[in-house]
N, C-alpha and C positions, 0 to 999 in steps of 0.2 A: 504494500500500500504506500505509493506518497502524495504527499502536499505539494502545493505551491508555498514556497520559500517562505511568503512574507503570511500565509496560515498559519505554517507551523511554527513561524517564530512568535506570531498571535496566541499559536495553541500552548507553546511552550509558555511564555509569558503568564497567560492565566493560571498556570501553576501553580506560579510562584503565589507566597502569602503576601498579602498586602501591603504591609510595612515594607518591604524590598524594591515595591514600586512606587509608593507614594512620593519618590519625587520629581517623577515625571509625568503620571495617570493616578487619578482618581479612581475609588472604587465601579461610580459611574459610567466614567469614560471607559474604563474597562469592561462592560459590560455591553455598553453603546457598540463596541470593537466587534466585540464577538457575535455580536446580533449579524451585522453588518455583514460580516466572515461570512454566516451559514445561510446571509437572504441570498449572497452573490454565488456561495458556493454550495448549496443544499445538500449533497452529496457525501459532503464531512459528515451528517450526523450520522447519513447509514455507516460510512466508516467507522466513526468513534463505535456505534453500535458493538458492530462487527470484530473491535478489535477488544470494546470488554467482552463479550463474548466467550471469544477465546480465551481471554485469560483467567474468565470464570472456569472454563472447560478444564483448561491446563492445571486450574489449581483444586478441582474437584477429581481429576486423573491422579493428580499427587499424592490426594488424599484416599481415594481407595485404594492406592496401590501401597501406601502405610499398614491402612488396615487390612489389607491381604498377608501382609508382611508379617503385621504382629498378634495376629487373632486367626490363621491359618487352622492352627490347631483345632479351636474353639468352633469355624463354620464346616469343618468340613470333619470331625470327630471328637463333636461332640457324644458323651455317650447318654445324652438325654434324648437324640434325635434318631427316630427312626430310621434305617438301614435296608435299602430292597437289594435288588440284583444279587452281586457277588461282593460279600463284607469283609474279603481281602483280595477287591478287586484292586488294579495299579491303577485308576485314575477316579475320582471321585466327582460325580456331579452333584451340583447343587442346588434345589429346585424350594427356592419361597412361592407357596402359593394359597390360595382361599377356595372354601367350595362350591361358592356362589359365585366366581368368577369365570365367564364362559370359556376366556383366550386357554384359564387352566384346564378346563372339559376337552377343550380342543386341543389341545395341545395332550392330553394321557394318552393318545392311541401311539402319538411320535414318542413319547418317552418309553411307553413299552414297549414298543419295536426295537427302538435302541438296548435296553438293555436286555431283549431277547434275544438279538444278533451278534450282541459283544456280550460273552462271559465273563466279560475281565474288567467291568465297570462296577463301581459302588454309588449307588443310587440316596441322596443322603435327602431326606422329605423334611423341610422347614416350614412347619404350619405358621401359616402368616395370615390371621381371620382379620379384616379391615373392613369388610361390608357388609357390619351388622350385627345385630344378634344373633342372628343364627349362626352366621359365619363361627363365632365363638365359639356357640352351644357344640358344631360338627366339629371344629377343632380340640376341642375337650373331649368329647365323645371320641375322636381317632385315636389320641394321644392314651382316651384311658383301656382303646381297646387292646394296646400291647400288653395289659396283667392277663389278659383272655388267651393272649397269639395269637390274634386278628385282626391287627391293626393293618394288614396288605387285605386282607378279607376286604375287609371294613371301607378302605382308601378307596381301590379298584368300583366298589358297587356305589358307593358316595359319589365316587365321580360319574357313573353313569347312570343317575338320576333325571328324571324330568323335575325340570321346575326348582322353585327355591331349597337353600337346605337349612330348616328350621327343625325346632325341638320334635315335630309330628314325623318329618320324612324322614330325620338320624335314629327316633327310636324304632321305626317300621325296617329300616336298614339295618339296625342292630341284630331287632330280631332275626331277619330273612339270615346274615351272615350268622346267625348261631351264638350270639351272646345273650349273658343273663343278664338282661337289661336294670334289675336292683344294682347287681354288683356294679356296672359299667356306672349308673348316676354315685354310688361311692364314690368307684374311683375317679369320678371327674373332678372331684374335689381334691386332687392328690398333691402335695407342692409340687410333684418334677414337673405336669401338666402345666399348674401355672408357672412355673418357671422356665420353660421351653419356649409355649409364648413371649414372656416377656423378653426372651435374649433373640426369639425373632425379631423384636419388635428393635429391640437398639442395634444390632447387627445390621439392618437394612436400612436404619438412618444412617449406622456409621459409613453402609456403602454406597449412600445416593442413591436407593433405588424407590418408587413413585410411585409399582403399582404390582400387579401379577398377572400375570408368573413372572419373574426373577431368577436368572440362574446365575453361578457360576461355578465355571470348569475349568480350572488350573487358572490364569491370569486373567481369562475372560469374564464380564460382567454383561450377562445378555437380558437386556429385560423384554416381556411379550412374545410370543408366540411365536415359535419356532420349530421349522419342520426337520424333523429324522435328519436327511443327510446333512444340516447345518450342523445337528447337533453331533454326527459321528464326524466332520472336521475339525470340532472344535475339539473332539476329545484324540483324536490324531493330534491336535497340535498339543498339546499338554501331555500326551506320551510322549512326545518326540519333542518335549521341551528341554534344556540340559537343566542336571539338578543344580 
Protein backbone atom coordinates (compact mmCIF):
# COMPACT_ATOMS: atom_id res chain seq x y z
CA UNK A 1 0.00 0.00 0.00
CA UNK A 2 1.29 3.62 -0.53
CA UNK A 3 0.42 7.26 -0.20
CA UNK A 4 1.15 10.35 -1.80
CA UNK A 5 4.07 11.98 0.17
CA UNK A 6 2.49 14.96 1.50
CA UNK A 7 -0.65 12.00 3.16
CA UNK A 8 1.52 10.30 4.62
CA UNK A 9 3.43 12.91 6.15
CA UNK A 10 -0.28 14.29 7.03
CA UNK A 11 -0.90 10.79 8.38
CA UNK A 12 2.34 10.53 10.07
CA UNK A 13 1.86 13.88 11.61
CA UNK A 14 -1.49 13.09 13.25
CA UNK A 15 0.21 10.61 15.27
CA UNK A 16 2.10 12.58 16.90
CA UNK A 17 0.55 13.88 20.53
CA UNK A 18 -0.38 17.29 20.49
CA UNK A 19 2.00 19.03 22.52
CA UNK A 20 4.84 18.13 19.73
CA UNK A 21 2.82 20.17 17.26
CA UNK A 22 1.42 22.95 18.95
CA UNK A 23 3.98 25.13 17.44
CA UNK A 24 3.13 25.06 14.23
CA UNK A 25 -0.88 23.52 14.08
CA UNK A 26 -3.55 23.76 16.20
CA UNK A 27 -5.51 20.89 17.48
CA UNK A 28 -8.19 22.32 14.89
CA UNK A 29 -6.05 22.95 12.16
CA UNK A 30 -5.08 19.42 12.42
CA UNK A 31 -8.17 18.16 12.14
CA UNK A 32 -9.22 20.67 9.37
CA UNK A 33 -5.94 18.68 7.42
CA UNK A 34 -7.01 15.47 7.76
CA UNK A 35 -10.66 16.18 6.64
CA UNK A 36 -9.31 17.68 3.73
CA UNK A 37 -6.66 14.57 3.02
CA UNK A 38 -9.72 11.91 2.89
CA UNK A 39 -12.50 14.45 0.95
CA UNK A 40 -9.53 14.78 -1.84
CA UNK A 41 -8.25 11.23 -1.28
CA UNK A 42 -11.34 8.85 -0.19
CA UNK A 43 -9.53 6.00 -0.73
CA UNK A 44 -7.16 6.32 2.41
CA UNK A 45 -9.81 5.36 4.62
CA UNK A 46 -10.54 1.94 2.96
CA UNK A 47 -6.67 1.65 3.35
CA UNK A 48 -6.27 2.76 6.82
CA UNK A 49 -9.30 0.07 7.19
CA UNK A 50 -7.44 -2.56 5.41
CA UNK A 51 -4.34 -2.04 7.14
CA UNK A 52 -5.96 -2.29 10.80
CA UNK A 53 -7.34 -5.08 9.79
CA UNK A 54 -4.58 -6.88 9.38
CA UNK A 55 -2.98 -6.09 12.19
CA UNK A 56 -5.97 -7.11 14.15
CA UNK A 57 -5.49 -10.47 12.04
CA UNK A 58 -1.77 -10.76 12.69
CA UNK A 59 -2.19 -10.04 16.33
CA UNK A 60 -5.10 -12.42 16.98
CA UNK A 61 -2.72 -15.32 14.79
CA UNK A 62 -0.12 -14.54 17.47
CA UNK A 63 -2.33 -15.04 19.96
CA UNK A 64 -3.71 -18.57 19.07
CA UNK A 65 -0.62 -19.71 18.11
CA UNK A 66 0.43 -18.98 22.09
CA UNK A 67 -2.26 -20.67 23.13
CA UNK A 68 -1.71 -23.78 20.93
CA UNK A 69 1.75 -23.56 22.33
CA UNK A 70 0.80 -23.41 25.88
CA UNK A 71 -2.45 -25.26 26.40
CA UNK A 72 -1.69 -28.12 23.65
CA UNK A 73 -1.91 -30.53 26.30
CA UNK A 74 -5.18 -29.29 28.00
CA UNK A 75 -7.35 -29.04 24.09
CA UNK A 76 -6.24 -31.99 22.76
CA UNK A 77 -5.83 -34.42 26.02
CA UNK A 78 -7.64 -33.50 28.10
CA UNK A 79 -8.87 -36.50 30.18
CA UNK A 80 -12.30 -34.95 30.81
CA UNK A 81 -13.16 -34.85 27.12
CA UNK A 82 -14.43 -37.52 25.28
CA UNK A 83 -12.32 -39.71 22.88
CA UNK A 84 -13.95 -41.57 19.56
CA UNK A 85 -11.87 -43.14 16.78
CA UNK A 86 -8.46 -44.43 17.76
CA UNK A 87 -7.37 -43.18 21.54
CA UNK A 88 -3.74 -43.77 20.58
CA UNK A 89 -4.29 -42.40 17.30
CA UNK A 90 -0.82 -40.01 15.91
CA UNK A 91 -2.99 -37.10 15.07
CA UNK A 92 -5.79 -35.80 17.17
CA UNK A 93 -8.74 -33.76 15.86
CA UNK A 94 -10.49 -31.20 17.60
CA UNK A 95 -14.09 -30.62 17.10
CA UNK A 96 -16.09 -27.66 19.49
CA UNK A 97 -19.50 -28.11 18.73
CA UNK A 98 -23.41 -27.75 19.82
CA UNK A 99 -26.44 -29.81 19.18
CA UNK A 100 -28.73 -27.43 17.89
CA UNK A 101 -26.26 -26.31 15.60
CA UNK A 102 -27.17 -27.44 11.97
CA UNK A 103 -23.30 -26.79 10.11
CA UNK A 104 -22.58 -29.49 13.25
CA UNK A 105 -25.60 -32.04 11.89
CA UNK A 106 -23.90 -31.40 8.78
CA UNK A 107 -20.85 -31.79 9.13
CA UNK A 108 -21.06 -35.64 11.49
CA UNK A 109 -21.46 -37.70 8.36
CA UNK A 110 -17.75 -35.98 7.09
CA UNK A 111 -16.36 -36.47 10.57
CA UNK A 112 -17.38 -40.01 10.50
CA UNK A 113 -16.20 -40.93 7.29
CA UNK A 114 -12.85 -39.40 8.35
CA UNK A 115 -12.35 -41.30 11.01
CA UNK A 116 -13.75 -44.44 9.54
CA UNK A 117 -11.16 -44.28 6.62
CA UNK A 118 -8.08 -43.21 8.92
CA UNK A 119 -7.56 -45.64 11.92
CA UNK A 120 -4.82 -43.66 13.04
CA UNK A 121 -6.95 -40.49 14.17
CA UNK A 122 -8.09 -39.50 17.75
CA UNK A 123 -11.29 -37.85 17.42
CA UNK A 124 -11.23 -35.47 20.66
CA UNK A 125 -15.60 -34.19 21.12
CA UNK A 126 -15.56 -30.54 22.88
CA UNK A 127 -19.07 -29.84 23.82
CA UNK A 128 -19.58 -26.27 23.22
CA UNK A 129 -23.62 -25.66 24.01
CA UNK A 130 -24.01 -21.71 23.03
CA UNK A 131 -27.73 -21.89 21.64
CA UNK A 132 -29.75 -22.25 24.44
CA UNK A 133 -31.09 -24.31 26.85
CA UNK A 134 -31.28 -27.13 25.43
CA UNK A 135 -28.20 -26.92 23.99
CA UNK A 136 -26.95 -27.31 27.63
CA UNK A 137 -29.59 -29.80 28.91
CA UNK A 138 -27.89 -32.26 25.42
CA UNK A 139 -24.43 -31.36 26.50
CA UNK A 140 -24.84 -32.47 30.04
CA UNK A 141 -26.96 -35.24 29.08
CA UNK A 142 -23.79 -36.56 26.44
CA UNK A 143 -21.08 -35.64 28.96
CA UNK A 144 -23.15 -37.73 31.77
CA UNK A 145 -23.73 -40.45 29.40
CA UNK A 146 -19.83 -41.70 29.53
CA UNK A 147 -20.64 -43.22 33.46
CA UNK A 148 -23.24 -45.58 31.14
CA UNK A 149 -20.51 -46.13 27.93
CA UNK A 150 -22.63 -44.35 25.73
CA UNK A 151 -21.64 -41.27 25.21
CA UNK A 152 -20.72 -42.37 21.03
CA UNK A 153 -24.25 -44.18 21.44
CA UNK A 154 -25.68 -41.13 22.77
CA UNK A 155 -23.57 -38.38 20.25
CA UNK A 156 -24.14 -40.22 16.84
CA UNK A 157 -28.25 -40.41 17.52
CA UNK A 158 -28.36 -36.69 19.02
CA UNK A 159 -26.80 -35.71 16.03
CA UNK A 160 -29.27 -37.22 13.91
CA UNK A 161 -32.28 -35.85 15.30
CA UNK A 162 -35.10 -33.82 13.68
CA UNK A 163 -35.73 -30.69 15.04
CA UNK A 164 -34.45 -28.96 18.24
CA UNK A 165 -32.48 -30.78 21.09
CA UNK A 166 -34.22 -29.98 24.22
CA UNK A 167 -34.93 -31.75 27.64
CA UNK A 168 -38.03 -33.83 25.77
CA UNK A 169 -35.97 -35.18 22.41
CA UNK A 170 -32.35 -35.94 24.96
CA UNK A 171 -34.51 -37.97 27.27
CA UNK A 172 -36.47 -39.93 24.26
CA UNK A 173 -32.78 -40.30 22.83
CA UNK A 174 -31.52 -41.53 26.19
CA UNK A 175 -33.83 -43.91 26.35
CA UNK A 176 -33.81 -45.22 22.57
CA UNK A 177 -29.66 -45.59 23.18
CA UNK A 178 -30.36 -47.77 26.32
CA UNK A 179 -29.63 -45.52 29.29
CA UNK A 180 -31.38 -45.34 32.65
CA UNK A 181 -32.42 -42.07 32.36
CA UNK A 182 -32.75 -41.59 36.64
CA UNK A 183 -29.07 -42.36 36.65
CA UNK A 184 -28.15 -40.10 33.44
CA UNK A 185 -30.31 -36.77 35.36
CA UNK A 186 -27.80 -37.65 38.48
CA UNK A 187 -25.03 -37.75 36.62
CA UNK A 188 -25.66 -34.47 34.82
CA UNK A 189 -25.20 -32.94 37.83
CA UNK A 190 -21.53 -34.35 38.01
CA UNK A 191 -18.57 -31.54 38.56
CA UNK A 192 -16.25 -33.15 35.53
CA UNK A 193 -19.67 -32.39 33.31
CA UNK A 194 -19.76 -28.88 34.59
CA UNK A 195 -16.21 -28.48 34.28
CA UNK A 196 -15.77 -29.77 30.71
CA UNK A 197 -18.13 -27.17 29.62
CA UNK A 198 -16.74 -24.60 31.36
CA UNK A 199 -12.97 -25.17 29.92
CA UNK A 200 -14.97 -25.32 26.56
CA UNK A 201 -16.07 -22.26 27.18
CA UNK A 202 -12.50 -20.37 27.92
CA UNK A 203 -10.57 -22.50 25.42
CA UNK A 204 -12.58 -21.19 22.52
CA UNK A 205 -12.24 -17.41 23.77
CA UNK A 206 -8.62 -18.09 24.21
CA UNK A 207 -8.65 -19.40 20.54
CA UNK A 208 -10.96 -16.79 18.75
CA UNK A 209 -13.39 -18.96 17.68
CA UNK A 210 -17.34 -17.33 17.14
CA UNK A 211 -19.25 -20.03 16.48
CA UNK A 212 -19.69 -24.05 15.58
CA UNK A 213 -18.38 -26.37 14.70
CA UNK A 214 -14.80 -25.30 15.41
CA UNK A 215 -11.82 -27.56 14.90
CA UNK A 216 -8.43 -27.90 15.38
CA UNK A 217 -5.86 -30.27 13.93
CA UNK A 218 -2.31 -29.93 14.66
CA UNK A 219 -1.69 -25.90 13.90
CA UNK A 220 -4.99 -25.41 12.13
CA UNK A 221 -7.85 -23.49 13.53
CA UNK A 222 -10.88 -24.31 11.18
CA UNK A 223 -14.10 -22.90 12.06
CA UNK A 224 -17.63 -24.13 10.05
CA UNK A 225 -18.32 -26.74 8.17
CA UNK A 226 -16.13 -28.72 6.42
CA UNK A 227 -16.01 -31.55 4.19
CA UNK A 228 -14.17 -35.03 4.59
CA UNK A 229 -11.20 -34.40 2.12
CA UNK A 230 -10.49 -30.89 3.62
CA UNK A 231 -10.45 -32.56 6.62
CA UNK A 232 -8.02 -35.60 5.73
CA UNK A 233 -5.49 -32.79 4.23
CA UNK A 234 -5.42 -31.13 7.03
CA UNK A 235 -4.78 -34.09 9.20
CA UNK A 236 -1.97 -35.19 6.22
CA UNK A 237 -0.54 -31.88 7.17
CA UNK A 238 -0.19 -32.25 10.83
CA UNK A 239 1.24 -35.84 10.35
CA UNK A 240 3.65 -34.69 8.12
CA UNK A 241 4.39 -31.78 10.28
CA UNK A 242 8.13 -31.92 11.83
CA UNK A 243 7.82 -32.23 15.61
Amino acid sequence: MTLKKPILALAMAALLPMPAMSQELDEARVKELVLEAIRENPEIVMEAVALLEQRQADAQAETQAEVLRTQRDLIERDPNAPVLGNPDGDVTVVEFFDYNCPYCRRVKPEVRALIEEDPDIRLVYREWPILGDGSVFAAKAALAARAQGKYEDFHWAMMAIDGRANEASVMRVAEEVGLDRDQLRKDMEAPEVAEHIATSMRLTQALGFNGTPSFVIGDALVPGFVEKDRLSDLVKEARDAPE
